[in-house]
C-alpha positions in Angstrom: -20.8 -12.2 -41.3 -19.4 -14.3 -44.0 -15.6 -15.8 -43.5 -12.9 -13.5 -43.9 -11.1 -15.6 -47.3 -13.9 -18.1 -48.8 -12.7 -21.6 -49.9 -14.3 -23.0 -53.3 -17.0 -25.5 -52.5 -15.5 -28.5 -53.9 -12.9 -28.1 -51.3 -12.7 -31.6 -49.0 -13.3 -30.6 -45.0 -10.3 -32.9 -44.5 -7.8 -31.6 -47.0 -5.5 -29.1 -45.1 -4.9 -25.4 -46.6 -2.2 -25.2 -49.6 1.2 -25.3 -47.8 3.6 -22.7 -49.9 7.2 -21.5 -49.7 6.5 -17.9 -49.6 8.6 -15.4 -47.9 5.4 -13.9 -46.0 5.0 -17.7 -44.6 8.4 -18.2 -43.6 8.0 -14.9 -42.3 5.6 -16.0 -39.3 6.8 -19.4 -39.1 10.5 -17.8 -38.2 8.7 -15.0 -35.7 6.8 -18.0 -33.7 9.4 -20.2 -34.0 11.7 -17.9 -32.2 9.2 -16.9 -29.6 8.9 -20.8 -29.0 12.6 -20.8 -28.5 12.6 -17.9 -26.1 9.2 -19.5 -24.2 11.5 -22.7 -23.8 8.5 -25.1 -25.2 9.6 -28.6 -23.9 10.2 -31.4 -26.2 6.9 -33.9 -25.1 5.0 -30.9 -23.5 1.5 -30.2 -24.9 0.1 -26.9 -26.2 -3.2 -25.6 -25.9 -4.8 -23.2 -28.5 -7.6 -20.7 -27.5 -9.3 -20.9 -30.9 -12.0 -18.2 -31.6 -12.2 -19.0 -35.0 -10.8 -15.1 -36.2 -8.0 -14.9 -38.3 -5.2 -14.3 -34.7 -6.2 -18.0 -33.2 -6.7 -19.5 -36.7 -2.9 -18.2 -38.0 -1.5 -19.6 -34.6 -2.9 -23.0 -35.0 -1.8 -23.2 -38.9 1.6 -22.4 -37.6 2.0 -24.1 -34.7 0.6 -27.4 -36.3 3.4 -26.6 -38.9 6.1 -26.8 -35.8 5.1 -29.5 -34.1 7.3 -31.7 -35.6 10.4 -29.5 -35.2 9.7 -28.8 -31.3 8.0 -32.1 -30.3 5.2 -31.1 -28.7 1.2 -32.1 -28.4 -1.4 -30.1 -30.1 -5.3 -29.4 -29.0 -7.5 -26.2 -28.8 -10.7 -25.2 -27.0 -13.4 -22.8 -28.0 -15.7 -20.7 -25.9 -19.2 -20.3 -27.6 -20.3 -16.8 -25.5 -23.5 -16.7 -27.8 -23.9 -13.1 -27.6 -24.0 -12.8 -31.5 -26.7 -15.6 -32.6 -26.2 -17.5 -35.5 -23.1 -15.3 -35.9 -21.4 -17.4 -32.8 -22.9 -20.7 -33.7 -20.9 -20.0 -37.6 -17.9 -19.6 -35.4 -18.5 -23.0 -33.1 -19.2 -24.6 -36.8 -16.3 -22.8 -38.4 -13.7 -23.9 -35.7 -14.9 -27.6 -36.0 -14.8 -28.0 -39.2 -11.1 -26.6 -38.8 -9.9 -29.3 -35.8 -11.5 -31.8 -38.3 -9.6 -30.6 -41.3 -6.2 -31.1 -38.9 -7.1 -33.8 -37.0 -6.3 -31.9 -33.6 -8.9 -32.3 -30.6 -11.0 -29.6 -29.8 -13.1 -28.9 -26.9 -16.3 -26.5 -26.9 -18.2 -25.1 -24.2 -21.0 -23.0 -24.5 -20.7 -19.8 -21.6 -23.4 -19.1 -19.2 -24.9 -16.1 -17.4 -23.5 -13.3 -19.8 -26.0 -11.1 -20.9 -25.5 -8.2 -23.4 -27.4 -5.7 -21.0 -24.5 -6.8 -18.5 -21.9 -4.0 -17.7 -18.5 -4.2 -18.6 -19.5 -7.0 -20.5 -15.8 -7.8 -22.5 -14.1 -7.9 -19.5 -16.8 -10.6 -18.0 -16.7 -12.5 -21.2 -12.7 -12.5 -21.2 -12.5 -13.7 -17.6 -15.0 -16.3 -18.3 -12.7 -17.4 -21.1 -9.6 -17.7 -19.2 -11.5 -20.1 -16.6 -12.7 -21.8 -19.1 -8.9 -22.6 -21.2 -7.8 -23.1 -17.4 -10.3 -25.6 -16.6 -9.7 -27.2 -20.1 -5.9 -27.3 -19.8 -5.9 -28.6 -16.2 -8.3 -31.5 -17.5 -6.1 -32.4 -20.4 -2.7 -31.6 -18.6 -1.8 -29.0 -21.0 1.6 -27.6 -20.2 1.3 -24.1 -21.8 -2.3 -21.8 -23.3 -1.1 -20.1 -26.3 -2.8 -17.0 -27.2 -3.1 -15.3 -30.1 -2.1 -11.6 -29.2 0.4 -9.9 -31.7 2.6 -6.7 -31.6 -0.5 -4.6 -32.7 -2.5 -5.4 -29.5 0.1 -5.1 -27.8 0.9 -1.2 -29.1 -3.4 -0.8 -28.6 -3.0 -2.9 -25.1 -0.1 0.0 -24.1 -1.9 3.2 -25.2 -5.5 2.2 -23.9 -3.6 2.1 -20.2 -1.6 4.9 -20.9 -4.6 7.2 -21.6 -6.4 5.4 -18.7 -3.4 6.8 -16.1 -1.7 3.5 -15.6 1.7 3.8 -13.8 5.1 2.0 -15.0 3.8 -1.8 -14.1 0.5 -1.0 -16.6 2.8 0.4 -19.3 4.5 -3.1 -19.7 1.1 -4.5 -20.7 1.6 -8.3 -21.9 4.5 -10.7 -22.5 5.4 -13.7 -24.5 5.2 -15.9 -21.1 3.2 -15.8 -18.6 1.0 -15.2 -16.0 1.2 -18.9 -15.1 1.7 -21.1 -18.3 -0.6 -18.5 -20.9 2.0 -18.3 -23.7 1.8 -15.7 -26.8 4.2 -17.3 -29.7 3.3 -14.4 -32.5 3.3 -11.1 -30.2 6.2 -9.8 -32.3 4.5 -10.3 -35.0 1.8 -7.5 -37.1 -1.8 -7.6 -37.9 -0.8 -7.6 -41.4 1.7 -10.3 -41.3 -1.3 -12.4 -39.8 -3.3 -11.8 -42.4 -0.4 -12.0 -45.0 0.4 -15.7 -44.2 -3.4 -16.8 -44.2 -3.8 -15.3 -47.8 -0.5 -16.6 -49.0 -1.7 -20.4 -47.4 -5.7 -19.5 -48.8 -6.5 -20.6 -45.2 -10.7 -19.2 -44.0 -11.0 -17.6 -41.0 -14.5 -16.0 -39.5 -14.6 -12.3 -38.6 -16.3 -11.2 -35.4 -19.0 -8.4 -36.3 -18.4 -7.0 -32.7 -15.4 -5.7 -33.5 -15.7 -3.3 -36.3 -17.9 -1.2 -34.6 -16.4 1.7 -32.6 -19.1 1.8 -29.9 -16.0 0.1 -27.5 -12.8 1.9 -26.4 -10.8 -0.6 -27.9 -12.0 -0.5 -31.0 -12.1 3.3 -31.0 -8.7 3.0 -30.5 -8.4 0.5 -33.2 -10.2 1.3 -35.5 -9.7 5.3 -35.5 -7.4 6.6 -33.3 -4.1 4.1 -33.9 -4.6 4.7 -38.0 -4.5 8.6 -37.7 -1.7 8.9 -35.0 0.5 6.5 -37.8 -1.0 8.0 -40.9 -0.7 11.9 -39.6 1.9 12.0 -36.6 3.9 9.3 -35.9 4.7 6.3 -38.3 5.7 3.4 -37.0 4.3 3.9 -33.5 3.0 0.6 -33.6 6.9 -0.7 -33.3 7.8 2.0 -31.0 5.0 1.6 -28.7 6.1 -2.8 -28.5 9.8 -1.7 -27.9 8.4 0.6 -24.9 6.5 -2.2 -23.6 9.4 -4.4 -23.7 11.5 -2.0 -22.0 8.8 -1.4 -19.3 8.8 -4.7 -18.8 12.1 -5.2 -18.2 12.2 -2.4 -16.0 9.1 -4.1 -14.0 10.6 -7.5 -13.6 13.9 -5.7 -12.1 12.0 -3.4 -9.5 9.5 -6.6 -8.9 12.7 -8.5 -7.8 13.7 -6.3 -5.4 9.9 -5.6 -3.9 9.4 -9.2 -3.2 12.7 -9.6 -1.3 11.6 -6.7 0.9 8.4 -8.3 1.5 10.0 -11.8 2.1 11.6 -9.9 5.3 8.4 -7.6 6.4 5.7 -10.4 6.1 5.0 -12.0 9.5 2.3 -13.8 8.6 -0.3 -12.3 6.8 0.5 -8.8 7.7 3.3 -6.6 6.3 5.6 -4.5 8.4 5.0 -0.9 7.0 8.0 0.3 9.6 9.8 2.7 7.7 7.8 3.5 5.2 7.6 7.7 4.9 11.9 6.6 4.7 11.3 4.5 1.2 11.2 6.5 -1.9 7.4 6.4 -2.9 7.9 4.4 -6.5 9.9 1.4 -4.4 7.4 1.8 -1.4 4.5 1.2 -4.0 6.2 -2.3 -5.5 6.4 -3.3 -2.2 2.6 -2.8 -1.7 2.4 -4.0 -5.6 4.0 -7.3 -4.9 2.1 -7.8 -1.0 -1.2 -7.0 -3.1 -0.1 -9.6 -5.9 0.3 -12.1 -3.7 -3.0 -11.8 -1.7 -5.3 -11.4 -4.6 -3.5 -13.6 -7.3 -3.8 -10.5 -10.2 -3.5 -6.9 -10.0 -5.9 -6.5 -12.8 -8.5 -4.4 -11.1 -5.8 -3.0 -8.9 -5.1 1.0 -10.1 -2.7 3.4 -9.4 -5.4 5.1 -6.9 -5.8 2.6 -5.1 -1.8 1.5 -4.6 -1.8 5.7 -4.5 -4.2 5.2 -1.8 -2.8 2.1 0.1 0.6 4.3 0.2 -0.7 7.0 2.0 -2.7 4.9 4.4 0.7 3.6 4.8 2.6 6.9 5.3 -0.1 8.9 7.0 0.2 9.8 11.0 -2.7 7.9 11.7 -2.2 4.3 13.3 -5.4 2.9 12.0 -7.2 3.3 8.9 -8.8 1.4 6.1 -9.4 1.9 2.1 -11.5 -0.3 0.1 -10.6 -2.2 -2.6 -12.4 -3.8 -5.7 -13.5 -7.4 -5.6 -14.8 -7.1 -2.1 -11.1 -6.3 -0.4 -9.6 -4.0 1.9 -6.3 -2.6 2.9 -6.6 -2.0 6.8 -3.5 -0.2 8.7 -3.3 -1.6 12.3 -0.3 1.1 13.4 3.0 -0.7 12.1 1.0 -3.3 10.1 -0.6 -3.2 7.1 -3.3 -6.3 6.6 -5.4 -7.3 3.4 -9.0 -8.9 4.1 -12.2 -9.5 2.7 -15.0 -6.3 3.2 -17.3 -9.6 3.4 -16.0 -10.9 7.5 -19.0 -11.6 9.6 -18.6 -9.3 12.9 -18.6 -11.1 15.8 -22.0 -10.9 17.7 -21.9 -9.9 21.4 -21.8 -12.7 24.1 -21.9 -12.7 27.7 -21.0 -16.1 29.8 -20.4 -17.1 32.9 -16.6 -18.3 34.2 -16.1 -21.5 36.1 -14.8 -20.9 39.6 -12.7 -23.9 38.6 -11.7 -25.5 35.7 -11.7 -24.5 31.8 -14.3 -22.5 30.0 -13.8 -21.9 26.3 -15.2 -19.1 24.5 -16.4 -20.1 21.5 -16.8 -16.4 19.9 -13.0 -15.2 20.1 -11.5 -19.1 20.8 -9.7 -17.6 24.5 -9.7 -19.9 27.3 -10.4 -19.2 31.2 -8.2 -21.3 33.7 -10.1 -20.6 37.1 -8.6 -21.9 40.6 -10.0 -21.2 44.3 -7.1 -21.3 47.2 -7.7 -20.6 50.7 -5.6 -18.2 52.2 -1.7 -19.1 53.1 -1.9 -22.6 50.7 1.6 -23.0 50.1 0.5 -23.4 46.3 -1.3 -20.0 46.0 0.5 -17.3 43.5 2.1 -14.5 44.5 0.6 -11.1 43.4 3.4 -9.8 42.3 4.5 -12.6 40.1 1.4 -12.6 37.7 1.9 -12.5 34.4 -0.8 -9.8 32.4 -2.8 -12.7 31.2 -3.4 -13.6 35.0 -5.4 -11.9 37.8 -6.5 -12.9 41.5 -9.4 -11.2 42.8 -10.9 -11.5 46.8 -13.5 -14.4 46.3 -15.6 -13.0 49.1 -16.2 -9.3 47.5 -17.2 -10.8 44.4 -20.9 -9.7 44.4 -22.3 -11.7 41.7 -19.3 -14.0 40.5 -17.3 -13.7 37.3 -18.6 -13.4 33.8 -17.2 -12.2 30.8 -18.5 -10.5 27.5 -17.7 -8.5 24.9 -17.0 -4.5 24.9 -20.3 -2.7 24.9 -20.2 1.3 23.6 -19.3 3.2 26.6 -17.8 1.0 29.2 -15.6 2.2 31.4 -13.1 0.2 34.1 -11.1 2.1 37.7 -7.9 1.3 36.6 -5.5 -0.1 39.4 -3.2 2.8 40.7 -4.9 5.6 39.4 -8.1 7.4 40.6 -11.2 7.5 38.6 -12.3 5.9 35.5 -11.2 5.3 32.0 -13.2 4.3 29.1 -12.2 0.8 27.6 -12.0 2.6 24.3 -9.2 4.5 25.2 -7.3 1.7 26.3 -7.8 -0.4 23.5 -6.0 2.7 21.8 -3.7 3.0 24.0 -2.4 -0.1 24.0 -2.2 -0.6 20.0 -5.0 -3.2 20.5 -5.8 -3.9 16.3 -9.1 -3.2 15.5 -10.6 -6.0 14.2 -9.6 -7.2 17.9 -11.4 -4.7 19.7 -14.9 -5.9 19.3 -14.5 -9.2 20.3 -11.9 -8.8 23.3 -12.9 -10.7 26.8 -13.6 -7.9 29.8 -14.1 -9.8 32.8 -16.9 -8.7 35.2 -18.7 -8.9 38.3 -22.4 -8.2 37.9 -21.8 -4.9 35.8 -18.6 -3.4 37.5 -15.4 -4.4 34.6 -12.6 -5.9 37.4 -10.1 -7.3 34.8 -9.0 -6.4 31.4 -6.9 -9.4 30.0 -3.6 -8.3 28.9 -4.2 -4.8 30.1 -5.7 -3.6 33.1 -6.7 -4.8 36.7 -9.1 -2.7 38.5 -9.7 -1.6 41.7 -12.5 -3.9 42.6 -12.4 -7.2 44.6 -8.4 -6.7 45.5 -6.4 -9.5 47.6 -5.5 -8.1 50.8 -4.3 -9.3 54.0 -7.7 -10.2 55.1 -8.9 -12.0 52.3 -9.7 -15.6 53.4 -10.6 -16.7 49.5 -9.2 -15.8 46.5 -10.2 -16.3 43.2 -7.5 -17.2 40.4 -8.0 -16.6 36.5 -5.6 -17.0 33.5 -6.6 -15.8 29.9 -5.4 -18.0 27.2 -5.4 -16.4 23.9 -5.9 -17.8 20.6 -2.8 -18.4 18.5 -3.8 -15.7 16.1 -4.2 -13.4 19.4 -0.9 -14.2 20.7 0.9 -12.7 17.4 -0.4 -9.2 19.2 1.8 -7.8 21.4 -0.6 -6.9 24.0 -1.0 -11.3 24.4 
């Protein structure tokens, strides 16, 4: 594709673009200068451009290099070479040199890796790929802010592609003029045509990206066809309208996001959130809630949809005490009754183990991290615990009518224990649930054995088996010391 405005030949690559007066540059300079203003650009900070080479980025860096003086701050700019378009991206690597040249502002290029055309959802690939790339740029130079070149027009397209895509109120405020992090957008009040305006009226080049003038993606659909007819035939101006709404959405975020953190400042205990209360909360401030404990787990919400926070709020609200929902990216929302935990889909189960307990001393369990204390007393020591004293983390058993000697292992489908105090037999299962033991703990909890009879459930239940009576001569002592992560549960 040739450059969008063509400079005559004779042109030197180090003379800069005719400077004019006009009102259509004064114009843009006056809209970015302002948005600098509101940004708060610091006087000595420095400014990096993500320069594509179209006519957004280029307009942005004529401007911006056209402020420095008047903000004091550092110029540079990077460029990501995708090379999905052939010689048409290598023009725009040549094009955007040539330009840094002309201005004397340092430019760094990369060339991306591993995108494919045949790749699905290719745009959003590429774009992410981008960011990590001006990240990884600015962090090396010590950029203070990444200025992008996104104006009121994407922002209008940016709000209707969500809104016919079902996103909620948080969606609807699409982008702003700071942030996330320190990605600035100096000319997002500004039109498509005032962009283009102020190049023509400073006879500045710019390339043009093939890919997006054909209507083969939803963006440019929208762009291309859809935005023109809805101003042309049904609403003009929605372009403005459509930017004020996103402002006020915005605004209207930011307040309910203030709120929603606070709440989750006093629910978080750890990495879990208290969900206590929740079916009480109306649903639209029960939802930032899970918005903001989401935000702060996964970094983004930009794969994050109102299903799944639809979803996540019922698993909330339901009358079950334990549940899951998956999530994209390889994440999960789990419900452990009052708690509400995010984790990685990707955790390695714990593998079964059986090993044998020390009938004095420490053994260590390298699966779950517990400890065993194990003590022998004879009979009437003055030292030996009382029964009645032990804690639920402590058991004594009669050393003699232990058949085999203590071991311990994980659960196995099925096992059953004859509880203390009651007559027949209750399947572990049961009391796992019963005692609001969290899932992801049940698999890997100790049950302490002798031979294949379950005597001791840590934290839980004694059985039958093996009891100190008046005629035991040897008893066996055992203390189960929990991991720190355990003793957060309130069975520990």
């Amino acid at each position: 594709m040739p450059h969008g405005r063509s400079r005559p030949a004779s042109a030197s690559p180090r003379s800069a673009p005719r400077r004019t007066k006009s009102r259509k540059v004064t114009h843009l300079h006056g809209l970015v200068s302002s948005a600098l203003e509101r940004i708060g650009v610091r006087p000595g900070s420095t400014i990096l451009v993500g320069l594509s080479g179209g006519p957004d980025s280029v307009a942005l860096l004529h401007v911006l290099e056209g402020l420095q003086s008047t903000f004091d701050f550092g110029l540079t700019a990077a460029h990501l070479n995708h090379g999905l378009r052939g010689a048409e991206s290598s023009r725009d690597e040549t094009f955007v040199r040539k330009l840094c040249f002309q201005y004397g502002v340092d430019l760094t290029v990369e060339r991306a890796k591993g995108l494919a055309r045949s790749m699905s959802n290719l745009e959003e690939r590429a774009r992410q790929q981008r960011h990590r790339f001006l990240n990884r740029v600015a962090d090396r130079i010590g950029a203070d802010y990444i200025a992008l070149a996104h104006h009121a027009d994407d922002q209008a397209e940016t709000l209707l592609m969500r809104l016919l895509r079902g996103a909620g109120a948080a969606g609807l405020a699409a982008m702003s003029e700071s942030g996330p992090a320190r990605i600035v957008r100096p000319l997002l009040t500004a039109r498509r045509s005032a962009i283009v305006d102020y190049l023509h009226a400073i006879d500045a080049e710019w390339v043009t990206d093939s890919s997006n003038l054909t209507p083969d993606l939803f963006r440019n659909k929208l762009r291309l066809e859809l935005m023109p007819m809805l101003e042309r035939d049904y609403a003009p101006g929605l372009t403005y309208r459509l930017t004020e709404l996103a402002d006020e959405m915005r605004g209207l975020d930011r307040f309910i996001a203030i709120l929603a953190q606070a709440s989750v400042k006093k629910r978080l205990d750890g990495s879990r959130l208290s969900i206590a209360g929740f079916r009480d909360h109306d649903p639209i401030f029960a939802t930032a809630i899970l918005r903001e404990y989401l935000r702060g787990h996964l970094g983004d919400l930009r794969r994050i949809s109102r299903a799944h926070l639809s979803a996540i709020l019922e698993l909330c609200r339901s009358s079950q005490p334990s549940s899951s929902t998956n999530l994209p990216g390889g994440w999960s929302a789990r419900r452990e009754y009052d708690s509400l935990i995010i984790e990685s889909t990707h955790r390695i189960k714990s593998r079964p183990y059986t090993m044998k307990l020390k009938q004095s001393g420490r053994s260590l369990l390298q699966m779950n991290g517990f400890r065993f204390v194990a003590k022998r007393y004879t009979h009437g020591d003055k030292n030996t615990p009382v029964v009645e004293e032990l804690t639920k983390m402590e058991a004594m058993f009669d050393a003699i009518a232990l058949k085999k000697g203590l071991m311990v292992r994980s659960m196995n489908h099925g096992d059953r224990i004859e509880p203390l105090g009651m007559s027949g037999s209750r399947k572990v299962q049961d009391i796992f649930v019963d005692r609001k033991l969290p899932r992801t703990l049940r698999e890997h909890w100790p049950l302490v054995t002798d031979g294949d009879v379950i005597v001791w459930i840590p934290g839980m239940v004694r059985s039958r088996h093996a009891l100190v009576t008046s005629d035991t001569t040897k008893i066996q002592y055992l203390q189960a010391l929990p991991p720190p992560r355990v003793e957060e549960t309130s069975v520990a």
